[in-house]
C-alpha positions in Angstrom: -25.7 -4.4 -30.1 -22.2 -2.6 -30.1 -19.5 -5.2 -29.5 -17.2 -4.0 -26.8 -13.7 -2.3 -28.2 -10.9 -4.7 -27.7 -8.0 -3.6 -25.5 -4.5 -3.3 -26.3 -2.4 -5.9 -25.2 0.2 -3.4 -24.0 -0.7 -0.1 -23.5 1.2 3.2 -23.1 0.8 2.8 -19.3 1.7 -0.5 -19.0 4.7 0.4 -21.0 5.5 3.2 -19.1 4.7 1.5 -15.7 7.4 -1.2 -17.0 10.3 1.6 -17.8 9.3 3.2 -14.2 9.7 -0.5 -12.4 13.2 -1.1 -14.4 14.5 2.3 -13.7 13.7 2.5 -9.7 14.2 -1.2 -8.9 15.5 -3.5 -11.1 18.4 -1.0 -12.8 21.0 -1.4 -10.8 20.9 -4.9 -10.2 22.1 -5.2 -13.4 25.5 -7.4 -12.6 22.7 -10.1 -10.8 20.5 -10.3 -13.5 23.1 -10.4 -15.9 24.6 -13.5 -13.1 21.0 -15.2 -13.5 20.4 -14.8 -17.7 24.1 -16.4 -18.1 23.0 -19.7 -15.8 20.1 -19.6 -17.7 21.8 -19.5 -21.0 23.8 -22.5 -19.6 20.5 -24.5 -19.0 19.8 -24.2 -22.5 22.6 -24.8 -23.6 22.7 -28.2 -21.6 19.4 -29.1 -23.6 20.6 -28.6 -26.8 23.8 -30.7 -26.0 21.4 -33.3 -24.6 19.8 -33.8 -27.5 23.5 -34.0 -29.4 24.4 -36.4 -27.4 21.3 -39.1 -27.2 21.6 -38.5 -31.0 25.2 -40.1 -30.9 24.1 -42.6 -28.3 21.1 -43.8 -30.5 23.6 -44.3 -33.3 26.1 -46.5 -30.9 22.9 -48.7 -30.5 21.2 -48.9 -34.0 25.0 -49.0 -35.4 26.0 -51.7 -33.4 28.3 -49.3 -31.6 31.2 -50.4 -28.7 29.7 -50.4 -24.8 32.3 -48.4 -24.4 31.3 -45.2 -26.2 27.8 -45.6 -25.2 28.5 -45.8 -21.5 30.9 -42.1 -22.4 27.8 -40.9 -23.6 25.6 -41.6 -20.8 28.4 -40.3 -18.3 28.5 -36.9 -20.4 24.3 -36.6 -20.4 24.7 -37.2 -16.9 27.3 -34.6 -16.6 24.9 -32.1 -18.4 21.9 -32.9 -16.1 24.3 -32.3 -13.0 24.9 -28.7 -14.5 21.2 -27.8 -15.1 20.5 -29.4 -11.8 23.1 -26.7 -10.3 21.7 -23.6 -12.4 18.3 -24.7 -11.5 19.3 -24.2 -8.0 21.2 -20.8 -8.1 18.8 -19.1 -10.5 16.1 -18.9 -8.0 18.4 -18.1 -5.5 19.8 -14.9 -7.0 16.5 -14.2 -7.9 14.5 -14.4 -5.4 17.1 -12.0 -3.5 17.3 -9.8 -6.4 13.5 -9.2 -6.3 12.4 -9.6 -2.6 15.0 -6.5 -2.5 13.3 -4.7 -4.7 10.0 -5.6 -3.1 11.5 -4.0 0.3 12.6 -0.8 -1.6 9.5 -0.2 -3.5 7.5 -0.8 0.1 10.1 1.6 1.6 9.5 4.2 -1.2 5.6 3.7 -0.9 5.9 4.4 2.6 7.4 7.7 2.6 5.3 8.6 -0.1 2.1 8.0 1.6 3.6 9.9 4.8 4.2 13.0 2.5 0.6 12.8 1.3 -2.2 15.3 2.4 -4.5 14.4 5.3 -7.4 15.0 2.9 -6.2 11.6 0.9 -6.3 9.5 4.4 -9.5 10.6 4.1 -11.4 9.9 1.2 -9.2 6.5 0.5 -10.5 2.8 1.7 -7.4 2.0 4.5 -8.2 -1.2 3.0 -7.2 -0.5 -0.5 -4.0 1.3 1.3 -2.9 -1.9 3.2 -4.0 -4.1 -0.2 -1.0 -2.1 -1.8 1.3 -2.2 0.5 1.2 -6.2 1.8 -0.6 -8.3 -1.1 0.0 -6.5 -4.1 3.9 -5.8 -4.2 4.3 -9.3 -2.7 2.2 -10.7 -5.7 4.2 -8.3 -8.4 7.8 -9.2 -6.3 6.9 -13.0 -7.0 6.2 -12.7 -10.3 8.9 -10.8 -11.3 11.2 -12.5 -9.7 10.3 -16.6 -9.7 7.7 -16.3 -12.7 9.7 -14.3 -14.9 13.3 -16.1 -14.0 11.3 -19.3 -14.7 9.8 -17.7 -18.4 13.1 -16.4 -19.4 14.7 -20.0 -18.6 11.8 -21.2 -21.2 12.0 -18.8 -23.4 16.0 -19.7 -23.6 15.1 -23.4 -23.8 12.8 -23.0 -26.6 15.1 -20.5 -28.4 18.0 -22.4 -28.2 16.9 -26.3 -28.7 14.7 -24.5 -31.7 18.0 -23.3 -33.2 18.9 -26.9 -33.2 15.7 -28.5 -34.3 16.3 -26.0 -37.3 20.0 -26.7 -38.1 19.3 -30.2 -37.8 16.2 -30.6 -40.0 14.5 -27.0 -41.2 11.9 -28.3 -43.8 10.1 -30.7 -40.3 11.1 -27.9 -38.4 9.1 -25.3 -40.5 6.0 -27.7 -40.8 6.0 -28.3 -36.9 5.2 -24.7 -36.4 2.6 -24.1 -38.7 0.4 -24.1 -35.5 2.0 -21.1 -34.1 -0.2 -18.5 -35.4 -2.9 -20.1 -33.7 -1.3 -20.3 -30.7 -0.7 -16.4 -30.5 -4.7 -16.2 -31.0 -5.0 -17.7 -28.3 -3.1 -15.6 -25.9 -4.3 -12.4 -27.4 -7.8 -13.6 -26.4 -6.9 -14.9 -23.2 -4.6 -11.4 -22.1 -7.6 -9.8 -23.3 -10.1 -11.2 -20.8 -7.4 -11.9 -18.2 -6.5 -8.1 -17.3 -10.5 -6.8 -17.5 -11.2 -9.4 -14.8 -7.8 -9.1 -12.9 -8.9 -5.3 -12.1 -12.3 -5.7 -11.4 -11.3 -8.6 -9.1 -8.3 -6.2 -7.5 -11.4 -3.8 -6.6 -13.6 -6.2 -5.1 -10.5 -7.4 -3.3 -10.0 -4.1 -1.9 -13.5 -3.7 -1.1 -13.3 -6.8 1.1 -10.4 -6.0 2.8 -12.0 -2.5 3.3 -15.1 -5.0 4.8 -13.2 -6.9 7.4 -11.8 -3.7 9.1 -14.8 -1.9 9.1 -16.4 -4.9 10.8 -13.2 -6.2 13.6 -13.2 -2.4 14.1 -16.6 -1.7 14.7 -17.5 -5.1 16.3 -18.6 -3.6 20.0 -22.0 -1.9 18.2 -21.9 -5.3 15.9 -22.3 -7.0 18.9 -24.6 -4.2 21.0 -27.2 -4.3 18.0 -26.7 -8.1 17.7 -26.1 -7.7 14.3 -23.4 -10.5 14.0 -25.2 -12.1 10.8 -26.1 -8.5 8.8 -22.3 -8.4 8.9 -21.4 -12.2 8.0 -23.5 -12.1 4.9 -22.4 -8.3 4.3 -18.9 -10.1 3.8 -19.9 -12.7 2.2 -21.5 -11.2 -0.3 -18.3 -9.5 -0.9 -16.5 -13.3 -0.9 -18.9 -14.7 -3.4 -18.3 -11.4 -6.1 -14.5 -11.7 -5.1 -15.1 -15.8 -6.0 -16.6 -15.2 -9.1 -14.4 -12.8 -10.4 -11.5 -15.0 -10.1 -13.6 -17.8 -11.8 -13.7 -16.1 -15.0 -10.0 -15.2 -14.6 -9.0 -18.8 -14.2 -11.3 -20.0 -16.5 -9.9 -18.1 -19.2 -6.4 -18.9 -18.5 -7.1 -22.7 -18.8 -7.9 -21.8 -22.3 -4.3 -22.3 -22.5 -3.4 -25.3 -21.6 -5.6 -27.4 -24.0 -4.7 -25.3 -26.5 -1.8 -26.0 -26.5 -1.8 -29.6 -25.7 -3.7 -30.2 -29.4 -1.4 -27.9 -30.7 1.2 -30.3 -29.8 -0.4 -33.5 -30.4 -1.2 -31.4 -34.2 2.9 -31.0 -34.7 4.1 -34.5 -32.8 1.4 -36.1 -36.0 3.4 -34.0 -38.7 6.6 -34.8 -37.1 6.4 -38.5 -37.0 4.3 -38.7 -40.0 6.7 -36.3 -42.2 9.9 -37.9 -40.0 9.1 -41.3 -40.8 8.4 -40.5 -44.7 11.7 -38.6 -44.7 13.8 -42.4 -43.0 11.6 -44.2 -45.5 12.5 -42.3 -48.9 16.0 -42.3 -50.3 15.2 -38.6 -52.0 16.5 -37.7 -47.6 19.4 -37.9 -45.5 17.7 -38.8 -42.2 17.5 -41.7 -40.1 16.0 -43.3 -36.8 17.9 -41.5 -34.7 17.8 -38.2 -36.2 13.9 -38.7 -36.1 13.8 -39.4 -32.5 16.0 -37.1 -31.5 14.0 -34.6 -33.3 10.7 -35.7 -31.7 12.9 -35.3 -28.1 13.7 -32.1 -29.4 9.8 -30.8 -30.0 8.8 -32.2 -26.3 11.6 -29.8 -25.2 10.7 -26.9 -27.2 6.8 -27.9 -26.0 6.7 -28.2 -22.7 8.5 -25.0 -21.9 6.6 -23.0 -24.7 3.2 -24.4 -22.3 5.1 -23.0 -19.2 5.5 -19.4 -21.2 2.4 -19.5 -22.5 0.9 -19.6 -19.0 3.3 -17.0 -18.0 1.7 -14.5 -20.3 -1.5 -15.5 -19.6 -0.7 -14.0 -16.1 1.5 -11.1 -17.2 -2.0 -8.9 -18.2 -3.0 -9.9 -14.5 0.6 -8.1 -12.6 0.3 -5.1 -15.4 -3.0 -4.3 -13.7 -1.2 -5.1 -10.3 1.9 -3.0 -11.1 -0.3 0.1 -12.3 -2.5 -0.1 -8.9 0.8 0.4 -7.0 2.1 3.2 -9.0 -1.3 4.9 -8.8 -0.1 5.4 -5.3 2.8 7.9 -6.5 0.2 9.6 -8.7 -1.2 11.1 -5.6 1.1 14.1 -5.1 0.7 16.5 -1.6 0.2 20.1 -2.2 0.9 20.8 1.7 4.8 21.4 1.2 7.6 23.7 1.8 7.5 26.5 -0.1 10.2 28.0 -2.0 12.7 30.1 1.0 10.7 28.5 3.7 12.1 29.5 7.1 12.2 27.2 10.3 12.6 30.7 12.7 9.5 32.4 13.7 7.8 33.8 16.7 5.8 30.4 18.1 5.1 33.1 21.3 3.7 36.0 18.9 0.1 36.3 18.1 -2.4 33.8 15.5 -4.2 35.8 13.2 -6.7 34.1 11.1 -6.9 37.0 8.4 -10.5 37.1 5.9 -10.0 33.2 5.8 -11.8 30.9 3.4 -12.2 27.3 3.9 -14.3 24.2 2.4 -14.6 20.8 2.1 -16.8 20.7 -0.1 -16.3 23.6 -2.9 -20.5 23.1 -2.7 -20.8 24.5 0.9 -18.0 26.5 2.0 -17.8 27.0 5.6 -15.5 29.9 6.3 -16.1 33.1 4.2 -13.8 35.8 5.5 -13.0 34.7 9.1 -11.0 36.7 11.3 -9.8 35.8 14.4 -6.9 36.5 17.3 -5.3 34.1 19.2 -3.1 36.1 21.6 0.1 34.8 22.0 0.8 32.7 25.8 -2.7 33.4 26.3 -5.3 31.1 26.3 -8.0 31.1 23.4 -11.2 28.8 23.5 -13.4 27.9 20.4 -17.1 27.2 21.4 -19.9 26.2 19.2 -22.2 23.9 17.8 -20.8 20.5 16.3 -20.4 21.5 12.9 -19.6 25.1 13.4 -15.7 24.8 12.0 -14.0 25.1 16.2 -11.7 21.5 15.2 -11.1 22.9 11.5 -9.5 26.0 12.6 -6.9 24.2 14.4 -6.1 21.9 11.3 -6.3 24.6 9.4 -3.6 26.4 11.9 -1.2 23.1 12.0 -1.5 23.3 8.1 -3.5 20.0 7.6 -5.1 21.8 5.0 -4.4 25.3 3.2 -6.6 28.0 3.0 -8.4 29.1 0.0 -8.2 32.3 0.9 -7.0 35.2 3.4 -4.0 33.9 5.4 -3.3 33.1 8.8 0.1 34.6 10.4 2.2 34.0 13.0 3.1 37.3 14.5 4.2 38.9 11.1 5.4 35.7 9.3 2.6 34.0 7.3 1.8 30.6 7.5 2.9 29.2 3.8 6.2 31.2 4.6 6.9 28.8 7.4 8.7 25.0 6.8 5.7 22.5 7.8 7.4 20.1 9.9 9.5 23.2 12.3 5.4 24.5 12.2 4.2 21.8 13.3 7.2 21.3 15.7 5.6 24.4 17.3 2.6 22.4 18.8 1.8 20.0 21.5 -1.7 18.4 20.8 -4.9 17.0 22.8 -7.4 15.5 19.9 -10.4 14.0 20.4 -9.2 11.2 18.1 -6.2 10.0 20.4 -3.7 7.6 18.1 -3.5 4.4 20.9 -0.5 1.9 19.8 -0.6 -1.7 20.7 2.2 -1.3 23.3 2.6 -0.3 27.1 1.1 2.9 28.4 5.0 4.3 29.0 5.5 3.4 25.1 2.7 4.9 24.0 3.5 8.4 26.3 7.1 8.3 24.8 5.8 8.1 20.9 6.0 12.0 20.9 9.5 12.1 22.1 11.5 9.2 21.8 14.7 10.8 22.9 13.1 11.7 26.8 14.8 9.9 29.8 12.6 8.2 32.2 12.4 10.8 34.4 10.4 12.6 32.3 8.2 10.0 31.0 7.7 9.6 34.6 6.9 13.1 35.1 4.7 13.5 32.5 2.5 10.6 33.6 2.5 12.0 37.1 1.1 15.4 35.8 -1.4 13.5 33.4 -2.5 11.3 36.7 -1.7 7.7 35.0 1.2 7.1 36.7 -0.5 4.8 38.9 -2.0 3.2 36.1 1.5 2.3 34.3 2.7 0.7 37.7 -0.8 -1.5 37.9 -0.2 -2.5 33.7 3.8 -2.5 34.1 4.6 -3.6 30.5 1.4 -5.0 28.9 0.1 -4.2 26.1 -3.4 -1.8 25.8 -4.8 -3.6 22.9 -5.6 -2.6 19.2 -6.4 1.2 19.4 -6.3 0.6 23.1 -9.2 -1.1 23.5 -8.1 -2.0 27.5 -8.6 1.3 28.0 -11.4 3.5 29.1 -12.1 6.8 27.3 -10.4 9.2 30.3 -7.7 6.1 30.3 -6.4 7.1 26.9 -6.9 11.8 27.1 -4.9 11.0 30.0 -2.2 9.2 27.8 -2.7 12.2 25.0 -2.5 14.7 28.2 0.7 13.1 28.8 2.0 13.3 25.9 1.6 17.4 25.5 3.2 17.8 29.3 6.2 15.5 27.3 6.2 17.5 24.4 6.8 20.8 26.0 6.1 22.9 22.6 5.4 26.4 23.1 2.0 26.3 21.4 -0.9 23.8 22.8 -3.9 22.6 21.0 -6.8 21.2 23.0 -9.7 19.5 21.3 -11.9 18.4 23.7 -8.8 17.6 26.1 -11.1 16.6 29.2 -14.3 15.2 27.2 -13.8 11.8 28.4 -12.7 12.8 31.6 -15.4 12.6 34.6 -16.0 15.6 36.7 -13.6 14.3 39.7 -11.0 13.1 37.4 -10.9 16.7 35.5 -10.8 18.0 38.7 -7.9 16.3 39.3 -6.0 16.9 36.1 -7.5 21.1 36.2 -4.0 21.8 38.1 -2.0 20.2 35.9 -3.9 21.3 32.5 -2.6 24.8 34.2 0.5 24.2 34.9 0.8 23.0 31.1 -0.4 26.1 29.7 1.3 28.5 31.6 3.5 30.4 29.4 2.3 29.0 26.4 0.0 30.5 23.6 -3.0 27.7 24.1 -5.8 27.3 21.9 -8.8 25.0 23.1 -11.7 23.5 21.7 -14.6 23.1 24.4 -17.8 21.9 24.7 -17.9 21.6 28.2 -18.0 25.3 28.7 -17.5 25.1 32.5 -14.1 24.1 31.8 -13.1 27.1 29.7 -14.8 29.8 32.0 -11.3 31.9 32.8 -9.6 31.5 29.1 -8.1 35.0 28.3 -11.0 35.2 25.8 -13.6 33.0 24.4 -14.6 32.8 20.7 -18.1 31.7 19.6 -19.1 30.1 16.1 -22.1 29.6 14.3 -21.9 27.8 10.9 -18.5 29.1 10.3 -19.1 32.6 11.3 -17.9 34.6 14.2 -20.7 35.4 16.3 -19.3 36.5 19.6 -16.2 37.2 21.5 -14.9 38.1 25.1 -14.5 36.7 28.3 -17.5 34.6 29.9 -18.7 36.9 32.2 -18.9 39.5 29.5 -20.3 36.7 26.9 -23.2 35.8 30.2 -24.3 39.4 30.4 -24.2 40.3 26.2 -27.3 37.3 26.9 -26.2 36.0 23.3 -25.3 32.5 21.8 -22.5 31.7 24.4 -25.0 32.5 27.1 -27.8 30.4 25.6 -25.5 27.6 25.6 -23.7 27.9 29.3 -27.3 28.2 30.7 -28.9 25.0 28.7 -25.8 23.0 29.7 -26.1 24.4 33.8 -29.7 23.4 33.6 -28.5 19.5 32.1 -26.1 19.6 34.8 -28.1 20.7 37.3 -31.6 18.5 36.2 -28.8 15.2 35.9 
């Protein structure tokens, strides 16, 4: 059997990861950190004096010393304690600021990062692992860095400094204290080792889980339907149990540590008391009582902080992982950008030409090869076809929520790639199937698209859309997650709204009026018109009824253009469009 390579304890990444964490957040705190390493120099420094001084003191008593100068001495190490007890105060303080604003800017950075990134990575990434980034991660690396690592450097002063001591004072039981030390760094190259394999796989699981939960709160209305409440319980409890045991075998390893350590130091406190007391007890050294126990003082010092650091490496393989999950995040770049002399001015009431385009999602089955197409400008288009049949591509593909692979698609005579995305997308007022609902009011959730409208218009707006009468019924409340108070007509009616706020020159139905009944679209059928007059408007139908006088009507089949014309012309050609009008009459007609 192979044994597994072992990992490097620091790798390239993780170094790189480091230099990119320094330069973007930490950098120009400099002044503050430089603030917190000088108080924590000063705790040291109050250790080491502490250990000069109840040297002194144990001379005043084995010396038969004045009351006087002992009672100096315990008013000085009192003094000392007074100062550490301030630093110890103030060094979390600073650093706590110091790193929860760093946490804020990297979340602020990772937020306008994921804005920027293509629609295609919304889609084929967990929103679990997404929100696992964002909350629990850079929390977990802001703590560490800023509480753990304050706290190591303080040890890693305290060890440094009271070992400079131990050393000056007595370097031949120094030198024989440590001969455990190589030992010690076995240890924590085998516990890294383990500690960042599990700390991934446990991130994954973790993301998994999260990934679990939402799946489940948001699907719960078929959960509960298909009374399927305990399929789902042990679905994420299976996930709990994996998530359990993978943080057993982190912990477990990283309470190799302690013990370790622990006969480590009951190894050196032997030596020291053994070699100490043969050093008081020959004449051939020039070392007493008190210098003996002032040494062993001086090892529980250097000890019990070197335990502290050791456990802080033991967990420093676990925020590498954690650090390089975040910055993954910037590794995803968009390739739907500006390019090069972009312009913001084009003809949003000229013609959309979809010119020999080629489109796929997956490079296995391409689903437009060569598709041409005319949208006439302030006319209005419909797409009609089967579900599958590309009608909702074309209009992300015309809003630029993903490029072509081939042809182009103009505006008038500018093309597409030519144009800046966000005055493109400027140009449209949409009506998806997959309404965005807020957790707010109604009005709040009409005024997303434009912030900046006065009441009157909100008011407007929901007067064209027909809710009106349902915002002064709700008032203020809010519609629940997703708007789950709402019925299915409740929210197009909100995404109707919207588009009459919106006002841009080019409007995108997608299914606008599926959720709509027949009176209620009857209703709205006046104000859907007043909304496109004027404007170049492209629909999406299934209901064919509803797109029977569009200026022309374009049928797909698999991705192909089969048909195109006005209805009555499409009803007498007796092709697919027909087929389709007459099978959905009948449905209607049969109930």
């Amino acid at each position: 059997m192979t044994k597994p390579s072992r990992q490097k304890l620091y790798t390239e990444q993780d170094r790189d990861n480091i230099r990119w964490f320094w330069r973007n957040y930490l950098k120009d705190k400099t002044p503050k950190l430089f603030l917190v390493l000088g108080m924590i120099l000063i705790q040291g420094l109050v250790y080491q004096q502490f250990l000069s001084m109840t040297e002194s003191g144990l001379r005043v008593i084995f010396e038969s010393g004045q009351a006087r100068d002992l009672a100096m001495v315990c008013v000085v190490v009192f003094f000392l304690f007074a100062v550490r007890g301030l630093m110890s105060y103030l060094v979390p303080l600073v650093a706590v600021r110091v790193t929860n604003q760093a946490v804020y800017e990297m979340r602020r950075d990772l937020i306008g990062h994921l804005m920027a990134l293509d629609l295609a990575y919304f889609e084929r990434t967990k929103s679990g692992e997404i929100i696992q980034r964002l909350v629990t991660q850079t929390q977990s690396l802001g703590m560490f860095v800023g509480m753990a690592s304050a706290n190591a450097l303080r040890d890693a002063v305290t060890v440094v400094i009271v070992s400079g001591y131990l050393i000056w004072k007595n370097p031949i039981l120094f030198a024989t204290a440590v001969v455990v030390l190589p030992f010690i760094i076995w240890v924590m190259n085998y516990v890294s080792d383990r500690v960042k394999t599990a700390q991934g796989e446990a991130e994954t699981a973790l993301g998994n889980y999260m990934n679990g939960i939402e799946e489940t709160v948001n699907g719960m209305r078929t959960v509960k339907i298909a009374s399927q409440e305990q399929v789902e319980a042990d679905r994420l409890m299976t996930g709990t149990g994996a998530i359990r045991d993978l943080m057993n075998r982190v912990q477990i390893t990283q309470a190799l540590v302690m013990p370790s350590i622990d006969l480590s130091s009951a190894f050196v406190y032997v030596l020291v008391i053994g070699g100490g007391g043969y050093m008081v007890l020959s004449p051939d050294f020039d070392v007493d009582g008190a210098g003996i126990i002032t040494f062993l003082l001086g090892m529980v010092m250097v000890f019990d902080p070197a335990r502290l650091l050791a456990q802080f490496f033991g967990t420093v393989q676990s925020n590498l992982v954690l650090l390089d999950r975040i910055r993954n995040l910037y590794r995803e770049t968009p390739t739907i950008k500006d390019t090069e002399g972009a312009t913001a001015d084009f003809d949003t009431a000229a013609d959309i030409t979809l010119d020999n385009v080629h489109f796929a999602y997956d490079p296995e089955q391409p689903l437009f090869k060569g598709l041409s197409m005319t949208f006439g400008g302030g006319k209005v288009s419909a797409i009609v076809g089967a579900t599958g049949s590309g009608k909702t591509t074309i209009l992300s593909l015309l809003s630029r929520l993903y490029d072509v692979e081939g042809g182009e698609i103009r505006f008038g005579d500018t093309p597409l790639r030519e144009l800046q995305v966000a005055a493109l997308r400027g140009a449209f007022s949409v009506v998806a199937q997959d309404i965005v609902i807020f957790n707010a009011s109604i009005w709040d959730n009409i005024r997303y698209v434009n912030p900046e409208a006065s009441e009157d218009q909100i008011w407007q707006a929901a007067e064209d859309a027909e809710i009106a009468d349902l915002i002064r019924q709700r008032g203020g409340a809010p519609v629940g997650p997703k708007g789950a108070q709402l019925s299915g007509g409740q929210k197009q009616r909100i995404a109707i709204a919207r588009a009459f706020l919106r006002d841009a020159p080019i409007l995108l139905l997608d299914e606008a009026t599926s959720a709509l009944d027949q009176a209620t679209e009857e209703r709205i059928k006046s104000a859907l018109d007043r909304l496109t007059k004027g404007k170049t408007t492209i629909v999406v139908a299934h209901r064919l009824s509803s797109i029977s006088d569009a200026d022309r009507i374009f049928v797909l089949e698999a991705g192909q253009l089969v048909e195109q014309g006005q209805h009555e012309a499409l009803l007498a050609e007796n092709g697919l469009y027909a087929q389709l009008y007459k099978a959905q009459k009948k449905g209607y007609d049969g109930g």
